[in-house]
N, C-alpha and C positions, 0 to 999 in steps of 0.2 A: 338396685343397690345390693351387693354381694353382702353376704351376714356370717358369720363365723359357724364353724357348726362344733357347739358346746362337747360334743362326744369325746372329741380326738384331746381336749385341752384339760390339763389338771381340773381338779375342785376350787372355787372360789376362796377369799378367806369369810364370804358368810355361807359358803356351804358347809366350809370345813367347821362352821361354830354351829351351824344347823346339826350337822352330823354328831358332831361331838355333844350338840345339849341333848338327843335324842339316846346317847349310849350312855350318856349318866342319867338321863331319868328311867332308861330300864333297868339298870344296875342298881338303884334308887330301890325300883320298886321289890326287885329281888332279893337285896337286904332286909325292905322290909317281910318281907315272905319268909325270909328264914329266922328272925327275930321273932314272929308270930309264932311258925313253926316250933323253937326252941321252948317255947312260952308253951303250947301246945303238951308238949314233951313232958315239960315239969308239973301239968296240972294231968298226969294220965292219961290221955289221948293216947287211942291206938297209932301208930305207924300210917297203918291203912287208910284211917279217917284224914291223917295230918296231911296225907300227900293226896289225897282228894279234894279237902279243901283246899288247899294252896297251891297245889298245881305240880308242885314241886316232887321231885323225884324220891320213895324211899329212901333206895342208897343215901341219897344228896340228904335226907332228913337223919339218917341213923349218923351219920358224920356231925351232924350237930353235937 
C-alpha cells in the first residue's frame, strides 16, 4: 500500500492547534518572566540579578 509522505503536504488542522497551543504557552510563559522581572525592578533588584534569574535579556528588562 502506497502512504502519503507528510513532508511535501500542508500542516494538519491538529497540527496547526499543536503548534499554535505550544506558541502561546511560550508566550505565556514569557509574560510571565517579564511581569516577575518588573516586580523584580520595583522591589530593587539589580538588572544583572533580574536577567539571570529569568533568563531574560537586560536590554529586554530595562524596557520594562
Amino acid at each position: 500500500m502506497m502512504y502519503l509522505d507528510r513532508k511535501n503536504l500542508p500542516p494538519t488542522f491538529g497540527e496547526l492547534i499543536k503548534l499554535e497551543r505550544e506558541e502561546g504557552l511560550k508566550e505565556g510563559l514569557k509574560n510571565g518572566l517579564r511581569k516577575i522581572a518588573k516586580n523584580m525592578l520595583k522591589e530593587g533588584f539589580p538588572i544583572e540579578m533580574i536577567a539571570r534569574l529569568t533568563e531574560l535579556s537586560e536590554e529586554e528588562i530595562r524596557k520594562l
